[in-house]
TORVEXTI-746447 format. One line per 2 residues: number of its first residue (from 0); their letters; for each residue x, y, z of C-alpha. Coordinates in steps of 0.2 Angstrom, whole numbers, plus 5000, padded with zeros to 4 digits. Each point is the difference from the previous one (the first is absolute). Layout:
BEGIN
NUM> A> X:Y:Z; ...
END
This chain:
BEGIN
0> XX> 4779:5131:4685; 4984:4987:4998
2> XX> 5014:4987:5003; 5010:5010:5015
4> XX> 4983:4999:5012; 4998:4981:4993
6> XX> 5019:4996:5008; 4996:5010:5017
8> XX> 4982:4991:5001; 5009:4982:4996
10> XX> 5014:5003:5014; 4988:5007:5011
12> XX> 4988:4985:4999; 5017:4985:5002
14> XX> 5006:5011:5014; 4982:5001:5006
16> XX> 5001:4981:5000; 5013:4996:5007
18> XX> 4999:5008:5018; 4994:4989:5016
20> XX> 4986:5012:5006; 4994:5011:4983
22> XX> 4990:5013:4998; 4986:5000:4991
24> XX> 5003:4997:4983; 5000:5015:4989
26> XX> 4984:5002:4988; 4994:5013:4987
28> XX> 4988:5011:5006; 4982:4991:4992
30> XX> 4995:5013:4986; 4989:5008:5007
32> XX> 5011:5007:5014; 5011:5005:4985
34> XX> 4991:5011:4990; 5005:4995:4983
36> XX> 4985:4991:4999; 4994:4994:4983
38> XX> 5013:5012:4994; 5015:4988:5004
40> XX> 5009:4995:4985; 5001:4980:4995
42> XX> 5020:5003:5003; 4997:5007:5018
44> XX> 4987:4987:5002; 5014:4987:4994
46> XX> 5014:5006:5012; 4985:5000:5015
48> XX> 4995:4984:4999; 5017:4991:4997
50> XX> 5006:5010:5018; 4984:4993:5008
52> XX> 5001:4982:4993; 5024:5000:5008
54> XX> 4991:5008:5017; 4986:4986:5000
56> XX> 5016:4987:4995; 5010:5008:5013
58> XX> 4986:4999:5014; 4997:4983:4998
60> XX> 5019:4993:5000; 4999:5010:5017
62> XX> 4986:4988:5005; 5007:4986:4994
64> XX> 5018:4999:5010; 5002:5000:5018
66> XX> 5009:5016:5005; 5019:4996:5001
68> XX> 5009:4998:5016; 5009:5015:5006
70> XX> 5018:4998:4999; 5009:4998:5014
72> XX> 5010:5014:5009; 5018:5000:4997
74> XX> 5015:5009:5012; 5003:5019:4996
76> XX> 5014:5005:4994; 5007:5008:5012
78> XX> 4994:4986:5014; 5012:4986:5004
80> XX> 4993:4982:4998; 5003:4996:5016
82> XX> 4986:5011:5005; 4989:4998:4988
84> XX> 4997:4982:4997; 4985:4993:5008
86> XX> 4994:4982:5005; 4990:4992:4980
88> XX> 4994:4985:5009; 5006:4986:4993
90> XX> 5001:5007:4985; 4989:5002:4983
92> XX> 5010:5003:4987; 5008:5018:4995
94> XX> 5007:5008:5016; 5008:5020:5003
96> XX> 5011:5008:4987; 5016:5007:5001
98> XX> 5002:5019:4997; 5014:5005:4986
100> XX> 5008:5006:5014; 5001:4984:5010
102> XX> 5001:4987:4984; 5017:5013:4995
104> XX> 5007:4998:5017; 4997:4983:5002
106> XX> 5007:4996:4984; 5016:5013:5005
108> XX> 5001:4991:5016; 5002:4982:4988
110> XX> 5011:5003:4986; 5006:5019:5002
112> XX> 4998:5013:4989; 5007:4990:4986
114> XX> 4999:4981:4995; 5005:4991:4987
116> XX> 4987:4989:4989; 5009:4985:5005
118> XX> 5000:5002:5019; 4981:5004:4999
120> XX> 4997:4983:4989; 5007:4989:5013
122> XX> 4988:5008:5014; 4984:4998:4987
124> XX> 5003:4983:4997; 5002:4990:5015
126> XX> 4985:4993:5009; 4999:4991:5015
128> XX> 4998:4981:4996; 5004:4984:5007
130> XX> 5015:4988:4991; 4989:4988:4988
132> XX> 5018:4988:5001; 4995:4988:5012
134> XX> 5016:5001:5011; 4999:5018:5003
136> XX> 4982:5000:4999; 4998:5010:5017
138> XX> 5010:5016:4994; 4996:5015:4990
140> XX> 5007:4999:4986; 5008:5016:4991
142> XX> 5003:5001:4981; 5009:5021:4999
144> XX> 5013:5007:5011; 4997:5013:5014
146> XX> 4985:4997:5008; 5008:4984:5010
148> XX> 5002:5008:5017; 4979:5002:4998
150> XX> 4998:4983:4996; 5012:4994:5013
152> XX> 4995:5009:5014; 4979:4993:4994
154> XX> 5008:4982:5000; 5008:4999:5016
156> XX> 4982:5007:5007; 4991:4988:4989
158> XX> 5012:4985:5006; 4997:5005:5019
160> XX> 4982:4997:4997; 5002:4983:4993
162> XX> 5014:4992:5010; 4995:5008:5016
164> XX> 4980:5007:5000; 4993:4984:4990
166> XX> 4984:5000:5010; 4997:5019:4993
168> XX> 5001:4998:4983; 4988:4982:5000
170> XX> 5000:4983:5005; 5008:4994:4983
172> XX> 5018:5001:5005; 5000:4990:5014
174> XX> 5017:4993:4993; 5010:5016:5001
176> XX> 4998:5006:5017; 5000:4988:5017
178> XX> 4996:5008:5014; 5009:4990:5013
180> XX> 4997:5011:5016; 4991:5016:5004
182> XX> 5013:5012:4995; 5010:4988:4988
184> XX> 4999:4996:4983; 5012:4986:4987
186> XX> 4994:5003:4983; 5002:4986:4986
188> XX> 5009:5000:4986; 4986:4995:4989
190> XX> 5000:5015:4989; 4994:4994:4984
192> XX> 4981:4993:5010; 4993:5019:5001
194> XX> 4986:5002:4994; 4997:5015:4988
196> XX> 4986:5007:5009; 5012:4998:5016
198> XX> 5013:5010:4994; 4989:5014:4992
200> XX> 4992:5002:5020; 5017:5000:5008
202> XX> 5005:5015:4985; 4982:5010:5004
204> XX> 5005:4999:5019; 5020:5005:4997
206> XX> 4993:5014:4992; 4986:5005:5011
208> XX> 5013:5000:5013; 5012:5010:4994
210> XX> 4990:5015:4995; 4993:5000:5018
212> XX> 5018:5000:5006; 5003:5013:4987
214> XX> 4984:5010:5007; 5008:4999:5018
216> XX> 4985:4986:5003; 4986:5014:4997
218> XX> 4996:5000:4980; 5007:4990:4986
220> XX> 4995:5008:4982; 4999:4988:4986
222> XX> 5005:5007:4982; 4991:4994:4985
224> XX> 4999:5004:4981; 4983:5008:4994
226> XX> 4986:4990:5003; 4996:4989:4987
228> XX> 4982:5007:4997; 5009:5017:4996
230> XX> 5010:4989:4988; 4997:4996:4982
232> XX> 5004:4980:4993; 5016:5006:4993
234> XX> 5005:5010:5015; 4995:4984:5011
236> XX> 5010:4990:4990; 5012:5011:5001
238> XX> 5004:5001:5019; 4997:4979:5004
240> XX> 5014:4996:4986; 5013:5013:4998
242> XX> 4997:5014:5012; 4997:5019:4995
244> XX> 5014:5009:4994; 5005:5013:5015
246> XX> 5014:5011:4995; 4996:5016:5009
248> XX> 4991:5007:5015; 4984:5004:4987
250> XX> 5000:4980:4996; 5001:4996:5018
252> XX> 4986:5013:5002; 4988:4994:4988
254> XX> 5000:4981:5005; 5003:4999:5018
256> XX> 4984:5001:5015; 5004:4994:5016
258> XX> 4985:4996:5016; 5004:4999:5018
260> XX> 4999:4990:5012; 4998:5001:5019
262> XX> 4994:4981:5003; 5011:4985:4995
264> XX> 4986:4989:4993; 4994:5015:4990
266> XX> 5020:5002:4992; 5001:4981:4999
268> XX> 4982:4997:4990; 5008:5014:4990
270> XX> 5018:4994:4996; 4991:4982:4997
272> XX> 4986:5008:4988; 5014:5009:4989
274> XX> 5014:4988:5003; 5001:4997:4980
276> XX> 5004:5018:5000; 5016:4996:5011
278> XX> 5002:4985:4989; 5003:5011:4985
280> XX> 5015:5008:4990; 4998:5015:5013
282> XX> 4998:4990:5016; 5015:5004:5010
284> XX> 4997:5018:4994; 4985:5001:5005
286> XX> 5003:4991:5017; 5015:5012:5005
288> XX> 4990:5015:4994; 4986:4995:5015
290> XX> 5012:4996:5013; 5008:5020:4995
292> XX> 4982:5004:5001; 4997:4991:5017
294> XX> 5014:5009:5006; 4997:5016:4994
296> XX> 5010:5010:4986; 5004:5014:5014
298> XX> 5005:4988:5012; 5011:4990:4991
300> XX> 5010:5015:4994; 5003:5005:5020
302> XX> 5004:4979:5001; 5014:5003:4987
304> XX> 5019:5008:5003; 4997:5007:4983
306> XX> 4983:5001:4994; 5008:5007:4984
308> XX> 5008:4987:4991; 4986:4987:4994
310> XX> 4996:4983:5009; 5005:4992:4982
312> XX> 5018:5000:4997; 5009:5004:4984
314> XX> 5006:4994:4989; 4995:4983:5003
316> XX> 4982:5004:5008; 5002:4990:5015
318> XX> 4989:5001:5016; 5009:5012:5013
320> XX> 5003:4994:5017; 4987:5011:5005
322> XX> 4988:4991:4989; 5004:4982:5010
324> XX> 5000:5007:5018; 4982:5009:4995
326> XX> 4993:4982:4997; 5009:4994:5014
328> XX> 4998:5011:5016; 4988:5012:4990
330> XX> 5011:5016:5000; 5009:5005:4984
332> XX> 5016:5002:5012; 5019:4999:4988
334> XX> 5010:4992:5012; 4999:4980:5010
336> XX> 5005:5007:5017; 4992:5000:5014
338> XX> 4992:5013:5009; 5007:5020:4995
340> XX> 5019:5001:4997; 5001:5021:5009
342> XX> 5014:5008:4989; 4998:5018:5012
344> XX> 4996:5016:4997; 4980:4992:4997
346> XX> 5004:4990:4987; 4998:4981:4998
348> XX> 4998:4984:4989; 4984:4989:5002
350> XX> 5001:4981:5000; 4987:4987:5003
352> XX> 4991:5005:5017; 4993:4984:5005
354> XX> 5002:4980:4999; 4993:4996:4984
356> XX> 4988:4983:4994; 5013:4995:4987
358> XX> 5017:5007:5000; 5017:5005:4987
360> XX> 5016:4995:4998; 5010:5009:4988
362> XX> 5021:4993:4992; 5002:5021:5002
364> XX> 5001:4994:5018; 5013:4985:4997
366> XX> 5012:5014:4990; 4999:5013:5013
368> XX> 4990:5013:4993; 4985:4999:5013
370> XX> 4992:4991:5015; 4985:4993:5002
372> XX> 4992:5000:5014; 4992:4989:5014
374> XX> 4983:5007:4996; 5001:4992:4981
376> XX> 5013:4987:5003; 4989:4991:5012
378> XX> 4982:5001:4995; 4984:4992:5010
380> XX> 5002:4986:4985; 5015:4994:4992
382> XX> 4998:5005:4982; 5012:5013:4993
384> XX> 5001:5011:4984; 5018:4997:4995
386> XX> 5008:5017:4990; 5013:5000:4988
388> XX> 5007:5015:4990; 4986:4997:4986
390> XX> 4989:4987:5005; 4987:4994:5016
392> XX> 4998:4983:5005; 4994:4989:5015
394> XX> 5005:4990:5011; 4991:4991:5013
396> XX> 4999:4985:5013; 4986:4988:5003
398> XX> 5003:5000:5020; 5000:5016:5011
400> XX> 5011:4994:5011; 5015:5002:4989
402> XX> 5000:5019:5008; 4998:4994:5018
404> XX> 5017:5002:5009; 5010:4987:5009
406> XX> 5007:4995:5015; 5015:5011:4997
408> XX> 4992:5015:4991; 4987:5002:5016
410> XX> 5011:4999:5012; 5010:5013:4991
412> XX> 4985:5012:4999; 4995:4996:5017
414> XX> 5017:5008:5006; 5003:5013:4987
416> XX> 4982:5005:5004; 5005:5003:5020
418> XX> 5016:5008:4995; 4990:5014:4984
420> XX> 4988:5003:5015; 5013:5008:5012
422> XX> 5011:5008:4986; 4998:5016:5002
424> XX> 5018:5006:4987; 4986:5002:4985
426> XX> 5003:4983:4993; 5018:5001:5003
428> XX> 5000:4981:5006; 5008:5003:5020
430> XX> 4992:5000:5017; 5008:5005:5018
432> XX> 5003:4987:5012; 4986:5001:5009
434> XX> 4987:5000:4986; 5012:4983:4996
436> XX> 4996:4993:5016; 4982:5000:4996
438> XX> 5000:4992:4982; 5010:4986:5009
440> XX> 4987:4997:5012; 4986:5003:4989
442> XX> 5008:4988:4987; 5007:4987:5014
444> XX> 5016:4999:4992; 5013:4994:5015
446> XX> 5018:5007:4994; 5014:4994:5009
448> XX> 5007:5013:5010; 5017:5001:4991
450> XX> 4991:5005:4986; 4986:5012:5006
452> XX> 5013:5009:5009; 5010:5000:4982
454> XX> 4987:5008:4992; 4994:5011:5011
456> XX> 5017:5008:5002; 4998:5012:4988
458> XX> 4983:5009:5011; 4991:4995:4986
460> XX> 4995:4985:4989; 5000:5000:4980
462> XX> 4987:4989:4992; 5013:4994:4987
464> XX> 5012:4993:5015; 4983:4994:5010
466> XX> 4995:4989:4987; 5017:4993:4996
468> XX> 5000:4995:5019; 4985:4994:4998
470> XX> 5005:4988:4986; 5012:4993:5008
472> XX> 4990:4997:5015; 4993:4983:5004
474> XX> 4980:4997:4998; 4999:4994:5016
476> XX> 5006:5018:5007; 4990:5008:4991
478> XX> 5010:5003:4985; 4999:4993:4980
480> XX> 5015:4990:4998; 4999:4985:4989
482> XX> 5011:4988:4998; 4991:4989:4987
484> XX> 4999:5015:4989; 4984:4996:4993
486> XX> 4988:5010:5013; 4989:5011:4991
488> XX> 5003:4992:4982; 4984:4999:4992
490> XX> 4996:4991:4980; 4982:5005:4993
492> XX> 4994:4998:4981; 4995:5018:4991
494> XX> 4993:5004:4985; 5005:5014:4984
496> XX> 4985:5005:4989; 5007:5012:4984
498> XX> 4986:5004:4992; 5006:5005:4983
500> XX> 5002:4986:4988; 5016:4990:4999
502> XX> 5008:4985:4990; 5004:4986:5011
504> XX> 5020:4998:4995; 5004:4984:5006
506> XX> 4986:4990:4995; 4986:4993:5009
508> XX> 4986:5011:4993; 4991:5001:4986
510> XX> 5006:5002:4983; 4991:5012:4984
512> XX> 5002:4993:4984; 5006:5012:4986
514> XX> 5007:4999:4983; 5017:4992:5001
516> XX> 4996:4992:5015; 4995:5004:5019
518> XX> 5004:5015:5013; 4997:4999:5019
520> XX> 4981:5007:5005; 4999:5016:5006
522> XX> 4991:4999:5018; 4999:5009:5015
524> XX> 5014:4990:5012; 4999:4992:5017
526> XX> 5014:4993:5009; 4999:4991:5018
528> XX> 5017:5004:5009; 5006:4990:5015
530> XX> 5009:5013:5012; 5010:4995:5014
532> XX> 5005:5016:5013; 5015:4996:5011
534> XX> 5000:5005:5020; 5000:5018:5002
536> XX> 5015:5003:5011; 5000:5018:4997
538> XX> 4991:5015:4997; 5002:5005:4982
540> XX> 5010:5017:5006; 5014:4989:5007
542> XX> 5000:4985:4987; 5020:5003:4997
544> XX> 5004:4997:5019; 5014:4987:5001
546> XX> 4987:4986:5007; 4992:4999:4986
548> XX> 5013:5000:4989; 5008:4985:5011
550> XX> 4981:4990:4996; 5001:4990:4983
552> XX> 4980:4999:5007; 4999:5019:4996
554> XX> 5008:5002:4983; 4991:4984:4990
556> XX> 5004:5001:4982; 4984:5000:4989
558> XX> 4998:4987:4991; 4987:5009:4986
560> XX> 4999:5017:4998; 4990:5014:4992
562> XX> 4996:5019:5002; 4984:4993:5010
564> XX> 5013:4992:5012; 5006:5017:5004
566> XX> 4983:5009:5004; 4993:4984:5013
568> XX> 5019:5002:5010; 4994:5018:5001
570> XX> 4985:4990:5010; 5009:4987:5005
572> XX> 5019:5004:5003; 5013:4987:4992
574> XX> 4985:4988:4992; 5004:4988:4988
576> XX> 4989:4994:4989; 4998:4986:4986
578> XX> 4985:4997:4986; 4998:4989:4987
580> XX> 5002:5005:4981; 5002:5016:4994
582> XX> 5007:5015:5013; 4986:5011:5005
584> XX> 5002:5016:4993; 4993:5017:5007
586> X> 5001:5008:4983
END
């Protein structure tokens, strides 16, 4: 029993001090308050004291320590991060918590409600670092399959800052970016001169960036693992060199805090001051998980078609669709359209809603199972991320002006832009004489009168026969006829970045040295192609007409060819290309 009060008095005197603001600490009554007097037996007296001398030990440890911190709120359950998360500052460590009810669905909003081991080691053990090979030195580099479409869609973001905003990221790329008007920029080639710190500012502001974009411009929530000062050595250790082990929602619950941000120079003094974070095993994890929280769990389940499949596909765990257009436009919409696609009865398919920095191109396309549209096929910059079936990649151009149209192509939108304005069929592609009569004043075209009374004789016009006549009509009339056959033809140099190490095949990189003798080095692989688009004669609906097929300008046979050829004629319709060394490949 003696021993019983001694427990209660021990645990009362550690919880005792323990708390921020105690109470007094709990004493014996002096003796004389007791009554036992001189009448209190040497073992009562015993037990007395020893209470007496923990309180006193427990009352000075509360003097000695400052009271700790209060910790800091974290959502309800029952409250959406969205609106919950407030502005941190720029930031001190720690951050909000996720409830088990938001760690489970965001974790069922990943991977599904089940996912194999092998799925969920390829997205814990990818970070988001720069190629140490010196060729390939300005790309992230990636080491497991799956999370590419989250690396690639970062890269193209990162390469926009350092070919075209070298001024924003520092003074110490001057060589990668020449600014050679107001509103025109020609980058170098001079990849392998970047300086690290260069490269790790033009990352921080990519990122930065995108969350904002992801946070409709408002709030950008950075993710982080625990802070360190609630981490022990090994623990530390731990997350910097191989990443915790997450293989449920209670996992992701236990290691994931997240801040928010309504300032960009608060976000970006965070994302610099945790960048090794990003850097580690977790890193494209723990980047896509704050973009989903930038956007709002809620919100990108209403983004999606199905909000009930997971954004990582099986079996192979690849990065969705939705995944790249969320780090692209900053909706987690499924399909590349533009604009809705109104199926009736209410229903409809969401594609990309605006014209976006950096923009997609997908070999799907080239084998007719979608169709990108003008909103992601011709971004502000001319940096793409290049789909496969199982792989992300990019391709980009060093001068902006390979996306400018030529004399051809805007004298064909400047009529068909006269003739969609007075179409009133729906998009059926006619218009009645009249409303004829004004595109040909509007557009000065000066038709012969044989002909304007041939194609009007129907009562009204069809834009397919309008622009054969106009092909066939002289320059000087007002018309696009070209008897050189060379109007229009454009030759620009691109570049393909596959991030995922490669050997070189033919030679010309480095060889490893192994027992028996040497292998080629596996490396991330960048090609320079030189692409050589022929005149556009004709819109790509009407590419089988009988001129065309008379043109030995229009049907040029390739002289190289890849899969990548494929995806940049979906840009560039019947583009030929030719590289150096080994094809590049998109897988």
């Amino acid at each position: 029993m003696a021993d019983h009060h001694d427990d209660e008095d021990l645990e009362l005197a550690l919880k005792m001090s323990m708390q921020s603001n105690p109470p007094e600490p709990k004493r014996s009554k002096p003796i004389e308050e007791t009554g036992s007097g001189s009448g209190e037996s040497p073992e009562a007296k015993t037990r007395r004291l020893q209470r007496e001398l923990m309180a006193a030990a427990a009352e000075k440890r509360m003097m000695s320590f400052p009271p700790p911190a209060q910790p800091k709120p974290r959502p309800l359950a029952s409250s959406p991060v969205t609106t919950v998360a407030k502005e941190m500052g720029s930031g001190d460590g720690g951050g909000l918590e996720l409830s088990p009810e938001e760690s489970n669905q965001l974790f069922t909003m990943l991977f599904g409600n089940e996912v194999s081991r092998s799925i969920l080691a390829q997205w814990t053990n990818q970070g988001i670092r720069f190629s140490p090979d010196p060729e390939t030195t300005i790309g992230l580099v990636q080491h497991e399959g799956g999370p590419c479409g989250v690396l690639a869609a970062l890269q193209a973001f990162v390469l926009k800052y350092l070919l075209y905003f070298p001024d924003d990221i520092g003074k110490d790329s001057p060589s990668l970016g020449l600014r050679t008007s107001k509103n025109h920029c020609v980058a170098s080639d001079s990849f392998s001169s970047v300086p690290e710190e260069v490269k790790t500012r033009a990352l921080v502001r990519s990122m930065c960036e995108i969350l904002f974009m992801c946070g409709n411009n408002k709030r950008a929530v950075v993710a982080s693992f625990l802070d360190s000062d609630d981490l022990n050595t090994n623990q530390k250790d731990e997350v910097m060199a191989a990443g915790l082990p997450i293989e449920s929602a209670s996992d992701l619950h236990k290691i994931l805090r997240f801040e928010t941000f309504t300032t960009q120079s608060t976000a970006l003094n965070k994302i610099e001051g945790t960048i090794a974070a990003f850097q580690s095993r977790m890193g494209a994890l723990l980047f896509l998980i704050s973009a989903l929280l930038s956007r709002g769990l809620d919100t990108v389940q209403n983004d999606r078609d199905d909000p009930n499949l997971p954004l990582v596909t099986a079996p192979f765990g690849h990065a969705s669709q939705e995944i790249v257009n969320l780090l692209l436009c900053g909706e987690a919409v499924p399909n590349v359209f533009d604009g809705r696609m109104d199926l009736g009865g209410g229903m409809f398919l969401k594609g990309i809603p605006k014209n976006v920095e950096v923009g997609f191109l997908t070999l799907l396309e080239s084998l007719n199972f979608c169709k990108v549209g003008q909103n992601l096929k011709s971004p502000k910059w001319p940096i793409w991320v290049v789909g496969s079936e199982s792989h992300y990649t990019v391709l980009f151009a060093l001068d902006p002006s390979v996306q400018e149209e030529n004399e051809l192509e805007l004298r064909e939108s400047q009529i068909r832009r006269a003739f969609d304005a007075r179409d009133q069929s729906g998009g059926g592609g006619f218009i009645s004489v009249e409303a004829f009569q004004q595109v040909v004043q509007e557009t000065n075209i000066r038709l012969p009168t044989e002909k304007m009374n041939e194609i009007c004789a129907m009562g009204f016009i069809v834009w397919s026969e309008l622009w054969q006549v106009m092909l066939e009509l002289d320059r000087n009339l007002g018309g696009i006829k070209d008897s050189s056959g060379m109007m229009g033809k454009k030759v620009f140099d691109v570049y393909h970045f596959n991030g995922i190490a490669k050997s070189d095949i033919n030679g010309g990189g480095q060889a490893m040295a192994v027992e028996g003798g040497t292998v080629p080095m596996q490396r991330p692989r960048l090609t320079k192609l030189n692409v050589s688009v022929p005149p556009k004669w004709t819109p790509e609906e009407y590419m089988t007409s009988s001129s065309e097929k008379d043109s030995e300008v229009n049907q040029p046979k390739p002289p190289q060819h890849a899969p990548l050829v494929d995806c940049i004629r979906t840009r560039w319709s019947r583009a030929t290309c030719s590289w150096a060394g080994d094809p590049p490949s998109i897988v």
